[in-house]
C-alpha positions in Angstrom: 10.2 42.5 9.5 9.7 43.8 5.9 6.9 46.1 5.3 5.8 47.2 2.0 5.8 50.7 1.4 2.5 52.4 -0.4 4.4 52.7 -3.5 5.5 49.0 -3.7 2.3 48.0 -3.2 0.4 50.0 -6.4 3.6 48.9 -8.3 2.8 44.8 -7.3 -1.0 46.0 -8.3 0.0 47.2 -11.5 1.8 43.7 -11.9 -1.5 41.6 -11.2 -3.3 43.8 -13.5 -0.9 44.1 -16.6 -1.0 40.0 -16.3 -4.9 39.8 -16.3 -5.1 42.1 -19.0 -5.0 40.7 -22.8 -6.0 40.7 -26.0 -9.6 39.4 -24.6 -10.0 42.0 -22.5 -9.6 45.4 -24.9 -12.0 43.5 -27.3 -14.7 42.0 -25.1 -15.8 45.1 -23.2 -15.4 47.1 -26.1 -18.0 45.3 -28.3 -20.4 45.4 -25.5 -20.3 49.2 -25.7 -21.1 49.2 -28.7 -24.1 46.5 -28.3 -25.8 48.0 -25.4 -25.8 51.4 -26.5 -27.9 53.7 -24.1 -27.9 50.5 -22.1 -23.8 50.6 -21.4 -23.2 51.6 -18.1 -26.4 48.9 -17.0 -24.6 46.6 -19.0 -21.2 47.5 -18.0 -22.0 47.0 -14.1 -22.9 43.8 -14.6 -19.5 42.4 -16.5 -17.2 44.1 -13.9 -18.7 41.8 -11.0 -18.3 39.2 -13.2 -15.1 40.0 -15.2 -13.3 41.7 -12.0 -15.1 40.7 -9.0 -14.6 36.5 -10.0 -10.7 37.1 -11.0 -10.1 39.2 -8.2 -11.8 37.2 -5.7 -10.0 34.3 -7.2 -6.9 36.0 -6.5 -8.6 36.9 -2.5 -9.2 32.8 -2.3 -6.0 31.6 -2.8 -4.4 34.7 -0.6 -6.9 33.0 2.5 -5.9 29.2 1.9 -2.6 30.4 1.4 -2.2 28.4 -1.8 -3.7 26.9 -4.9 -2.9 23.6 -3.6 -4.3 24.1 -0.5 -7.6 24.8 -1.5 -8.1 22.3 -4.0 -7.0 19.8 -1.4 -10.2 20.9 0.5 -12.0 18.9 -2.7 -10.0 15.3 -2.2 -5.8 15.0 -2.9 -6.6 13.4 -6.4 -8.9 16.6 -7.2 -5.9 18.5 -6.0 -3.4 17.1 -8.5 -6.0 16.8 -11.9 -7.8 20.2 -11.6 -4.7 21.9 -11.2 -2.7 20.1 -14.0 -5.9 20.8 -16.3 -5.7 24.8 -15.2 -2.4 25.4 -16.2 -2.2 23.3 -19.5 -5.3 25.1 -21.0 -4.3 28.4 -19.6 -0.8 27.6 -20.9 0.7 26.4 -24.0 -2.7 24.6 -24.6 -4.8 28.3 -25.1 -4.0 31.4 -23.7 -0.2 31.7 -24.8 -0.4 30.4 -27.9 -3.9 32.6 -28.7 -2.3 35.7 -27.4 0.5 35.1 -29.5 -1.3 34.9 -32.7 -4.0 37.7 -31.8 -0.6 39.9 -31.3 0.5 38.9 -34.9 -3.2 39.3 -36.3 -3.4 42.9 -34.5 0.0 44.2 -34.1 2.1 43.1 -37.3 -0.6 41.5 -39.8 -2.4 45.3 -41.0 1.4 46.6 -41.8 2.0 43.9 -44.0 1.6 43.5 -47.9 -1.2 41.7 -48.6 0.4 39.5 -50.4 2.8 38.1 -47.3 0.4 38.7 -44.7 -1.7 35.4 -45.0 1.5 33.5 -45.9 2.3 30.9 -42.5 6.2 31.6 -42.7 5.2 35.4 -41.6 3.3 33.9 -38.8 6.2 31.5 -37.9 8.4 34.4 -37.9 6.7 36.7 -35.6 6.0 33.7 -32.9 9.6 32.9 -33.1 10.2 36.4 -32.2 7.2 37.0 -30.1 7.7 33.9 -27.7 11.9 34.7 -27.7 10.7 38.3 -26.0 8.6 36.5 -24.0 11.3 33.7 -22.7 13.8 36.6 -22.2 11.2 38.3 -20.0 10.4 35.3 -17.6 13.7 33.9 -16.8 14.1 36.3 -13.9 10.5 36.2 -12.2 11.5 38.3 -9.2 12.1 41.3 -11.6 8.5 41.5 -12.8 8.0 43.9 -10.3 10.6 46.2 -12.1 9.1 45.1 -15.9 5.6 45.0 -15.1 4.3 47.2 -12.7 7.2 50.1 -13.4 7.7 49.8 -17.1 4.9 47.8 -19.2 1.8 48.4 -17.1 2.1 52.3 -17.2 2.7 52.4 -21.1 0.1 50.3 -21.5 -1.8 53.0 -19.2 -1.0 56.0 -21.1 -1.8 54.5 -24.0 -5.2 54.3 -22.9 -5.8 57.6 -21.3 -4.4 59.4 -24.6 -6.8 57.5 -26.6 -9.8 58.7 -23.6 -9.2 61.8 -23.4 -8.6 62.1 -27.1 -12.4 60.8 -27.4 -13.2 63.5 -24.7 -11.7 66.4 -26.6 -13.1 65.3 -30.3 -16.5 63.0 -29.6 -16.6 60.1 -31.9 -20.8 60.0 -32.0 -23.5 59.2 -29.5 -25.0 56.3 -28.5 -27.3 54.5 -30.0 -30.2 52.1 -28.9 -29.1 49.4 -27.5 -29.2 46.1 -30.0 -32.0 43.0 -29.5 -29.4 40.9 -27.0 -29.4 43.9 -24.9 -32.9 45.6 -24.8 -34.0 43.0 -22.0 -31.8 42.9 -18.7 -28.8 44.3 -19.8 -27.5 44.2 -16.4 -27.7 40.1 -16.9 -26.3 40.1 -20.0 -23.0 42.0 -18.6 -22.7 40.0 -16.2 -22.7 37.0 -18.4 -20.2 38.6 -21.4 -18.2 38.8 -18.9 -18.3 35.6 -17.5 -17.1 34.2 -20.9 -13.7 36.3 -20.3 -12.7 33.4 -18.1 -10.0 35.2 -16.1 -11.3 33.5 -12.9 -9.1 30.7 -14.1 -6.1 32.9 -14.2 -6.8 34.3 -11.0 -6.6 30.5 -9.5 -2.7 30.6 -10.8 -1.5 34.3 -10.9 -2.0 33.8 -6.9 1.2 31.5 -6.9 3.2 34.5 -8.6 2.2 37.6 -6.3 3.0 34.9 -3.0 6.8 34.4 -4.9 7.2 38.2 -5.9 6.2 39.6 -2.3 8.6 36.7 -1.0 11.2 37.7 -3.2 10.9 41.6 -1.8 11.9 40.0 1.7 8.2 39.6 3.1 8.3 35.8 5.0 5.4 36.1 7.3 2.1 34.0 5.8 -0.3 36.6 7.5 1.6 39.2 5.9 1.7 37.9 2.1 -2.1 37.1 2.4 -2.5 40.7 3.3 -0.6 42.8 0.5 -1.7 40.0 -2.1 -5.6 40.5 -0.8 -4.2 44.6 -1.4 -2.8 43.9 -4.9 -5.7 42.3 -5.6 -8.4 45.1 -5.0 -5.7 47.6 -7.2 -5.8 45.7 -10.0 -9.5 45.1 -10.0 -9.9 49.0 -9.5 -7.7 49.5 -12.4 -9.6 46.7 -14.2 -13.0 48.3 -13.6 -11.7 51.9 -14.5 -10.6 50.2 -17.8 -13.7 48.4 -19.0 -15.9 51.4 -18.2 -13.4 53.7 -20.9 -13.6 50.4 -23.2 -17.3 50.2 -23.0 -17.5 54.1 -23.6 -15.9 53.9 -26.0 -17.6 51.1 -28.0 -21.0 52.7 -27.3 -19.7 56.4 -28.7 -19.0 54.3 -32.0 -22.4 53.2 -32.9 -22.7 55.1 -35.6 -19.5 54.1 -37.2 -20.2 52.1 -39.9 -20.0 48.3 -39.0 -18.4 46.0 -36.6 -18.9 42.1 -35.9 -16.6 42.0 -33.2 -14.7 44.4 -30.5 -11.2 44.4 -33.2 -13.1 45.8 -35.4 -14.9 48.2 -33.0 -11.0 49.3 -32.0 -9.9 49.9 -35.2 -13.3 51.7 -35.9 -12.5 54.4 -32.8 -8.6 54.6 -33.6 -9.0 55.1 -37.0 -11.5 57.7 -36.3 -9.8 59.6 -33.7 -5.9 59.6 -34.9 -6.3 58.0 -38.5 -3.5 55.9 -39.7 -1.6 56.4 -36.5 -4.2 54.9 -34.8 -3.5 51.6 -36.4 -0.3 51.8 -35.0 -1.7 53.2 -31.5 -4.0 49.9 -31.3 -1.2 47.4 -33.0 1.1 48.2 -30.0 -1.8 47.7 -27.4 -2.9 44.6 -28.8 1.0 43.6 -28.7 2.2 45.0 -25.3 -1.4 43.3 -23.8 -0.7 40.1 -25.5 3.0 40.6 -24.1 2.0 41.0 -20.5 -0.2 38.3 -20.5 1.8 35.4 -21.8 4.9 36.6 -19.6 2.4 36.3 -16.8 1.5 32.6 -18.0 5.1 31.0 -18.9 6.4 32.6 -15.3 3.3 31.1 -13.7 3.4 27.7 -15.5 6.4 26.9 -15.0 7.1 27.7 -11.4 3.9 25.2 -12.0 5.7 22.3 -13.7 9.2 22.9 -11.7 7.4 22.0 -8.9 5.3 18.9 -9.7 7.9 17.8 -12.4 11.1 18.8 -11.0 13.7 16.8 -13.3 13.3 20.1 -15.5 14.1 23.2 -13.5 12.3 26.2 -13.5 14.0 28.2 -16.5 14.0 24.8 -18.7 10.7 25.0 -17.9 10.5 27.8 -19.3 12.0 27.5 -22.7 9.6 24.0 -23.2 6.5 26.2 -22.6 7.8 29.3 -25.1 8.9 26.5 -27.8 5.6 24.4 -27.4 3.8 28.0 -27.3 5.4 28.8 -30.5 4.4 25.6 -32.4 0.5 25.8 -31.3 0.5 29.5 -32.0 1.1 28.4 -35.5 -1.7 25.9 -35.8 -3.6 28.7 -36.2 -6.2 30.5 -33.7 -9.7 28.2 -35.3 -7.3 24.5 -34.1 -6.5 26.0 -31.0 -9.9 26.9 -29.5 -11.5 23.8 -31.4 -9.6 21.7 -29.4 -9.1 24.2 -26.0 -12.3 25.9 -24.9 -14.5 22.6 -24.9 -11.8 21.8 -22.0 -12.1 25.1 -20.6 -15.7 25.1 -20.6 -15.7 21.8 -18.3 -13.3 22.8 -15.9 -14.4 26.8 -15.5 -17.6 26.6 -13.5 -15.7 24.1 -11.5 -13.6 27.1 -10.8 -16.0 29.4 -9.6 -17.4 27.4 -7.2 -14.1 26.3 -5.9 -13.5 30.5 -5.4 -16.9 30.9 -3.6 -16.3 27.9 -1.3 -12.8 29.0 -0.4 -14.0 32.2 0.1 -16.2 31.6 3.0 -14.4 28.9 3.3 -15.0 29.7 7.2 -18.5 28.5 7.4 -17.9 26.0 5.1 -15.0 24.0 7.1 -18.0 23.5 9.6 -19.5 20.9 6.7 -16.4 19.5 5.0 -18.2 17.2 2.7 -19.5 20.3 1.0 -16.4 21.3 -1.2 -16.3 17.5 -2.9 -20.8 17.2 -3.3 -20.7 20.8 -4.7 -17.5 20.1 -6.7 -18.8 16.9 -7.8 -22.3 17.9 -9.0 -20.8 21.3 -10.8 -17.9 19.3 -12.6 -21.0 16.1 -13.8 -22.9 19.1 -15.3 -20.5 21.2 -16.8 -18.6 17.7 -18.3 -22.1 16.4 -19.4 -22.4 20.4 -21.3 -19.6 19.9 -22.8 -19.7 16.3 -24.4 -23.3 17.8 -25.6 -21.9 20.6 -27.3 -18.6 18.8 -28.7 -19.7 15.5 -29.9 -23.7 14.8 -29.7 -24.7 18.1 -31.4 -26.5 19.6 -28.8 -28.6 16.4 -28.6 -29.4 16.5 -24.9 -30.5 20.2 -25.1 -34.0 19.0 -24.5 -32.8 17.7 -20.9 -30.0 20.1 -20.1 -32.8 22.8 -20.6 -34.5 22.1 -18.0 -32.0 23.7 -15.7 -32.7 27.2 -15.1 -30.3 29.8 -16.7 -28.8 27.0 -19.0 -29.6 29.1 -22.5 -27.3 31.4 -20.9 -24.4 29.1 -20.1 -24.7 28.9 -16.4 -27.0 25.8 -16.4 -24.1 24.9 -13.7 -25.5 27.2 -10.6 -28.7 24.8 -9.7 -26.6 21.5 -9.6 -24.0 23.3 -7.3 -26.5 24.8 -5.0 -28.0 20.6 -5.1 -24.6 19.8 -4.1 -23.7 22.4 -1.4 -27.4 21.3 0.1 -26.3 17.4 0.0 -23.0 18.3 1.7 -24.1 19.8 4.4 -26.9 17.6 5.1 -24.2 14.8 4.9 -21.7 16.1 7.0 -25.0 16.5 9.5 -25.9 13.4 9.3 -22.1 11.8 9.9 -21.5 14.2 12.7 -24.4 13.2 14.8 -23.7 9.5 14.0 -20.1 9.6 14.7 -19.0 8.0 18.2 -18.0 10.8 20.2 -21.5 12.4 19.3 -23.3 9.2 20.6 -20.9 9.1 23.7 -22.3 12.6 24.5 -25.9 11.7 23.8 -25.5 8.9 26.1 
């Protein structure tokens, strides 16, 4: 039987990291940095257990069911094929693709540009085409990403982030600074909700399918075994992400003092600019673009073993080429279309999400109560649907209700009518356990 060796196994972790990590994930941490100041590390602890304890658990769920599929069929078998199919257009050519194709362009082509050319749409139409072409190339052979990711890609992108640490290290940018008004009360809270907003739990639901495949592909057949070294891949990329976001966050906090930033870009470009000058530009262009690279490799390999499954009249690699072309043409809608039309979807289906990975994770308590997984599901997906159509088309009219929920100002309204649910659930599998025949034989 096939065993991995420790260095396969950091090379499959390397993988699963260099496809978590995007564009979304230099900026986000970064900007909190430089918002919680003297606050950072307080702040910082609380978006790793969000940002890298929900993917990576996400990730640990589907290793224990054994598949996405699996666990959503725990919900009901029409759950099982809409939540899915909702997943991977939204994380696919309906978002994350197309954004990280155009956040490449915006940060790793756009600054060398003349000004006059660099707002012009052919430029942008140009650099998809090429972009998304890489892209293709790349995930036509899925059961080299081993080779690609974790041996070539993910340790450049590495370097390039130690240099640009211990380059802070040897020449301090500034010192922190007190932390901003968002920030002075519970940072740790506030962490843990920035981080939330990274949504890579969703990612984690359908990355799962590609580490199963890669550690199949490496000769590994046995179920137990594939759970165990994905479960191992897992924990090694969340390391790595932690180790990451804490450099990020330092980072962003050491740049206080440098002049002004409304977002984590411009935080970046702040710090490189400061520490290597122009080169920096250059240093933080090919991050942006090797992050961005990673990540929508990781997507088209994982949508369209996806679609080649469920709609298998196009094979995997045709697959493949739809997803780059339609990636290509909603890349050039531009990035405002894209999340107009994307994020009030993924803001429906995300909490949904999160529960699903808490449920499947103890998912051996739960089994006891079956009910539970479709009450908790159901009250989670009313809420987060109801949030939605409240923020998308009535202007937040229904505030005045939705309020009421604890935590709702913070955008986790969700957790009390999933608690409701998991209660109803239970005490509903009670009741039809003690009423069921073979429980009133027994009685009897």
């Amino acid at each position: 039987m096939k065993r991995f060796t420790q260095k396969e196994l950091i090379f499959i972790s390397f993988m699963l990291f260099s496809m978590f990590f995007g564009a979304g994930n230099l900026i986000f941490p970064a900007f909190l940095g430089r918002s919680a100041g003297d606050d950072v590390w307080l702040a910082l602890a609380g978006f790793v257990v969000s940002a890298v304890g929900l993917p990576i658990l996400g990730v640990l769920t589907v290793a224990k069911a054994g598949s996405f599929e699996t666990l959503t069929r725990r919900v009901h078998p029409l759950f099982a094929v809409i939540f899915p199919f909702l997943i991977y257009v939204s994380i696919g050519p309906g978002l994350a693709i197309p954004r990280a194709g155009t956040i490449a362009y915006e940060m790793g082509m756009k600054p060398f540009l003349p000004e006059a050319a660099a707002d012009k749409p052919s430029m942008l139409l140009l650099y998809t085409i090429v972009f998304f072409s890489i892209v293709l190339w790349l995930s036509l052979s899925p059961s080299k990403l081993v080779d690609r990711f974790g041996k070539l890609l993910t340790p450049i992108l590495l370097c390039i982030i130690v240099i640009i640490f211990v380059k802070s290290l040897l020449t301090p940018i500034g010192s922190f600074s007190a932390p901003s008004e968002q920030y002075r009360d519970g940072p740790l809270l506030k962490g843990f909700l920035d981080g939330y907003l990274t949504m890579d739990a969703l990612a984690s639901l359908v990355f799962g399918i590609v580490v199963a495949n890669t550690i199949r592909a490496k000769g590994v057949e046995d179920s137990k075994k594939i759970s165990k070294y994905m479960m191992i891949a897992g924990l090694g990329a969340g390391t790595l992400l932690a180790v990451i976001y804490s450099i990020l966050g330092y980072l962003g906090a050491s740049s206080a003092t440098l002049g002004k930033a409304e977002n984590g870009a411009q935080v970046l470009t702040i710090v490189m600019n400061d520490l290597f000058g122009q080169g920096g530009t250059m240093m933080l262009g090919a991050l942006f673009t090797l992050a961005c690279l990673c990540v929508s490799i990781g997507l088209v390999i994982s949508c369209s073993q996806y679609f080649s499954g469920i709609l298998s009249f196009l094979s995997y690699r045709s697959w493949a080429v739809v997803l780059a072309a339609l990636s290509t043409l909603v890349a050039n809608l531009g990035l405002t279309q894209i999340l107009a039309v994307s994020v009030p979807i993924l803001g429906a289906i995300y909490p949904m999400a999160v529960v699903l990975i808490i449920l499947g994770l103890f998912d051996h308590y739960v089994n006891k109560v079956k009910d539970v997984y479709f009450t908790t599901i159901l009250l989670t997906g009313l809420f987060s649907l109801t949030e939605t159509i409240n923020v998308t088309f009535l202007s937040h009219s229904l505030d005045g209700v939705l309020g009421k929920f604890p935590l709702y100002d913070q955008g986790v309204g969700w957790i009390v009518p999933s608690l409701i649910g998991m209660a109803l659930g239970a005490m509903y599998s009670k009741v039809k356990q003690s009423a069921s025949p073979a429980n009133k034989k027994t009685a009897a």
